[in-house]
C-alpha positions as CSV (number, residue, x, y, z in Angstrom):
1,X,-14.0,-9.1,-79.0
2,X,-14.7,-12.5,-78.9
3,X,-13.0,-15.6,-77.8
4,X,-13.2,-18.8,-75.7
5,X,-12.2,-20.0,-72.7
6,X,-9.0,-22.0,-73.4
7,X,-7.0,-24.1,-71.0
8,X,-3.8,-23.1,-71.8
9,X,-4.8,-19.4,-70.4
10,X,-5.8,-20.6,-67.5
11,X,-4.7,-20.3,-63.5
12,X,-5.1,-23.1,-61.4
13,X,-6.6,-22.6,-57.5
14,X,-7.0,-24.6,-54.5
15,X,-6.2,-27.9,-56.8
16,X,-9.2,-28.3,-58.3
17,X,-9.7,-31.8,-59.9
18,X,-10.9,-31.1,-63.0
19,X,-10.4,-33.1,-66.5
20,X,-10.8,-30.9,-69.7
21,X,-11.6,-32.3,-73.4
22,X,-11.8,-29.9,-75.9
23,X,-13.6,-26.2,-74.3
24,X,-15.4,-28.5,-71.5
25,X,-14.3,-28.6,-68.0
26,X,-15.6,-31.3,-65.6
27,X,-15.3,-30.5,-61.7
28,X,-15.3,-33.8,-59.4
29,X,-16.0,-30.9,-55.9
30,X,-14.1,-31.5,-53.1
31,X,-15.8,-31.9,-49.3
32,X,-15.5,-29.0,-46.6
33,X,-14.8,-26.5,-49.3
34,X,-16.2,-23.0,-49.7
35,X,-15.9,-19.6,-49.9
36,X,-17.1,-17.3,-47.2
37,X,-15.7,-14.1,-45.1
38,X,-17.0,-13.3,-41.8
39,X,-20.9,-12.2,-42.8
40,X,-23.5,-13.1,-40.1
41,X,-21.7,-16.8,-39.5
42,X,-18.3,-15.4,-38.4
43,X,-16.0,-17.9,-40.2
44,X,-13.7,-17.3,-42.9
45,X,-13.9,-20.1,-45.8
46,X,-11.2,-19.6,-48.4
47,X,-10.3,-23.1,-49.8
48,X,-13.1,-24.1,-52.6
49,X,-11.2,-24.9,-55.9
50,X,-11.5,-23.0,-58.9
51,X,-9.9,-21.7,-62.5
52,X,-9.5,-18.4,-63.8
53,X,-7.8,-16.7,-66.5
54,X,-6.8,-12.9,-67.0
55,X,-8.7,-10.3,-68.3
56,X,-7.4,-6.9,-68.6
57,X,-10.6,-5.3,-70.3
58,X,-12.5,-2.8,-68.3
59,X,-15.5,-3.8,-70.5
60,X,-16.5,-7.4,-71.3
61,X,-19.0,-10.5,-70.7
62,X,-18.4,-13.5,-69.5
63,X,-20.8,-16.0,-70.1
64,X,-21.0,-20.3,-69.4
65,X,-23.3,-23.0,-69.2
66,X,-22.9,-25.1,-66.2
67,X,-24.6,-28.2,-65.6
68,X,-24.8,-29.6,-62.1
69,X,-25.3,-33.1,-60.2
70,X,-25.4,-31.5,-56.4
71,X,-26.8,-33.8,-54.0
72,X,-25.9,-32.4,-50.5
73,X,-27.0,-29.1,-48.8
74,X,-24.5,-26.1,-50.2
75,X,-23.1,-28.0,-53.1
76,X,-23.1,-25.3,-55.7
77,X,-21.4,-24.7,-59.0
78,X,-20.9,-21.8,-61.6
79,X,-18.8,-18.1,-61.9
80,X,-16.4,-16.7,-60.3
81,X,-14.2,-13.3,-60.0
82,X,-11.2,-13.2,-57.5
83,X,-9.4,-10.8,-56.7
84,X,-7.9,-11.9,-53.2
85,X,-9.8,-13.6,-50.4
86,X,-11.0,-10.9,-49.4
87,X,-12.4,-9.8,-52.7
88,X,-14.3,-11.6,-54.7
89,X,-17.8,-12.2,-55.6
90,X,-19.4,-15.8,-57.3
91,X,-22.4,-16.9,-58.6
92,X,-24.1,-20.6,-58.5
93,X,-27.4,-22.5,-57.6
94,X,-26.6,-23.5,-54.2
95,X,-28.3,-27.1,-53.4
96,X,-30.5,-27.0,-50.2
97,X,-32.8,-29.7,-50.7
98,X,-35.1,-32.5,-53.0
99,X,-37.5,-29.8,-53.2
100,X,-35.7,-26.6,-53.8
101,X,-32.4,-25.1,-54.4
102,X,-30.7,-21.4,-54.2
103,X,-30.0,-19.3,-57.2
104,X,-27.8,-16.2,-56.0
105,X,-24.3,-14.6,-55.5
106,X,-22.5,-13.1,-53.4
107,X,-20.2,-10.4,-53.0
108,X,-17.3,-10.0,-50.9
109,X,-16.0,-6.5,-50.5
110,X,-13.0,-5.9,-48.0
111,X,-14.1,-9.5,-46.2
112,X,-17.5,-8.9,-46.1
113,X,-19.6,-11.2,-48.1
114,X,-23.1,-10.4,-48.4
115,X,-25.5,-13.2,-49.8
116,X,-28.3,-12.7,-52.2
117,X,-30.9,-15.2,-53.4
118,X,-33.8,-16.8,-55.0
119,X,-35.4,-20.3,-54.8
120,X,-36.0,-22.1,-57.3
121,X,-36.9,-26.2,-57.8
122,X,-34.6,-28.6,-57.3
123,X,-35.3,-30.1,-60.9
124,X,-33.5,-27.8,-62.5
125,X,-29.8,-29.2,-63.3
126,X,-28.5,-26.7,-65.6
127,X,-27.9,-23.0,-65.9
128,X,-26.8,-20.2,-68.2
129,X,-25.1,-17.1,-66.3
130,X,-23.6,-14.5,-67.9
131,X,-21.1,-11.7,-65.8
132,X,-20.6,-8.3,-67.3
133,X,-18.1,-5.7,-66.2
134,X,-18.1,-1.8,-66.9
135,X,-14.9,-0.7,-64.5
136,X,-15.8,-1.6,-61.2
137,X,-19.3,-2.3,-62.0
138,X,-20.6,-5.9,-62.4
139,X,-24.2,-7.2,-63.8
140,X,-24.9,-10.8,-63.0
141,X,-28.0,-12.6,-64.8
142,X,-29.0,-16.2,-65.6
143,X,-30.5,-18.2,-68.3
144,X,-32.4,-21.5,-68.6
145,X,-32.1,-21.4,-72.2
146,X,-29.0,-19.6,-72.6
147,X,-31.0,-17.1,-75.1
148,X,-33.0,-14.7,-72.5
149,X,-31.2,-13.8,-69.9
150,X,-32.4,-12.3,-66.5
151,X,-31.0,-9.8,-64.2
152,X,-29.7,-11.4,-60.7
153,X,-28.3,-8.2,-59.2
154,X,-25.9,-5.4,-59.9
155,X,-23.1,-5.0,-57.5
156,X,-19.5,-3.3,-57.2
157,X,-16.4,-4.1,-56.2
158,X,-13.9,-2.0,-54.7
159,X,-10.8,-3.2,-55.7
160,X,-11.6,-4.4,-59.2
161,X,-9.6,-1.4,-60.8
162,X,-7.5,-2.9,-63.2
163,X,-7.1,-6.5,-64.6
164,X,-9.7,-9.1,-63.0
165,X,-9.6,-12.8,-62.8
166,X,-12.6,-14.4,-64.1
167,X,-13.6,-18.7,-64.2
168,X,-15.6,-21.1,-62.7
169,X,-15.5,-23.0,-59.3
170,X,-17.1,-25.8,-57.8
171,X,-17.3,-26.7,-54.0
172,X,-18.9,-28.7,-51.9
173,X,-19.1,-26.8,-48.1
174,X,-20.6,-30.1,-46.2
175,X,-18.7,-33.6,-46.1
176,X,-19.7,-34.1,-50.0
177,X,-18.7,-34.5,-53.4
178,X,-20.2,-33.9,-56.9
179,X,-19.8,-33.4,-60.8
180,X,-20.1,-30.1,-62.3
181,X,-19.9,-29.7,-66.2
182,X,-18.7,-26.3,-67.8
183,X,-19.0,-25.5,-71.6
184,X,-20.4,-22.9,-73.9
185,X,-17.3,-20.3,-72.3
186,X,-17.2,-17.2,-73.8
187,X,-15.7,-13.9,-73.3
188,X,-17.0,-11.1,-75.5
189,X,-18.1,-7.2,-75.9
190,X,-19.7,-5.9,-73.2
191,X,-23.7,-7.2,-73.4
192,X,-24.2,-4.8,-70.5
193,X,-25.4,-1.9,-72.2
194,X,-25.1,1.8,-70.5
195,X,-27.8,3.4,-68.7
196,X,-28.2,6.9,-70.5
């Protein structure tokens, strides 16, 4: 299984203003947008814009290349899977500051979301990640060079029984706007491999 990312499979959320030319899609974020449920802060965010497309596979990866031009604490960019707003999980380098930036994910599990990361320089503008499912399982790992990839976490989610929705999202949580750049969007065999 093999096959790309093509507009005309995909579901629309939030409004996200995004133009798409060819297999590229280019975010313009929106300000005071997010996603968040209840976790240490106590505020539900539900409103950050995204695209997804269907996937009935119990087995596959997705994979994308997202570059980024944050420039305001939180700004962040790159995978997500929704299922509702109260499950979901993303993953992104979240922008904190000239000096460094947050490469994590989180997970949302009956509106709980739970927030894992990594620091890493703020020079960095680009980034590979690759999501793979086995059932309700999920591996998340990132590239710099799209080639070697490195594991991020593996997490589960509840609800992810059957079909899943899986895209990219871009939102900007403070009173901010940026470009994001998707491409390289592709959805193949599970990379994953089974623990024996």
């Amino acid at each position: 299984m093999r096959r790309y990312f093509l507009k005309e499979n995909l579901k629309y959320y939030n409004s996200p203003n995004i133009s798409i030319v060819d297999d590229t899609l280019e975010f313009i974020t929106k300000p005071n947008t997010d996603l968040w449920q209840n976790t240490y802060y106590n505020f539900k965010h539900d409103n950050a814009p995204f695209v997804q497309m269907n996937i009935c596979e119990k087995y596959f990866s997705f994979t994308v290349k997202v570059k980024y031009f944050s420039k305001k604490r939180f700004d962040q960019a790159g995978i997500i899977l929704y299922l509702d707003s109260d499950n979901w999980l993303k993953v992104s380098v979240e922008y904190e500051n000239d000096n460094f930036q947050r490469l994590g994910s989180v997970v949302t599990n009956n509106a709980f979301s739970d927030w894992a990361t990594v620091d890493i320089s703020s020079d960095i503008t680009e980034m590979y990640y690759r999501l793979s499912r086995r059932e309700n399982d999920f591996c998340i790992e990132n590239s710099i060079d799209g080639v070697e990839f490195k594991q991020m976490r593996i997490c589960h989610l509840t609800r992810a029984c059957n079909e899943v929705n899986i895209g990219v999202y871009a939102c900007s949580p403070e009173d901010s706007s940026f470009k994001a750049v998707f491409s390289n969007m592709i959805i193949s065999d599970c990379l994953w491999m089974e623990h024996k």
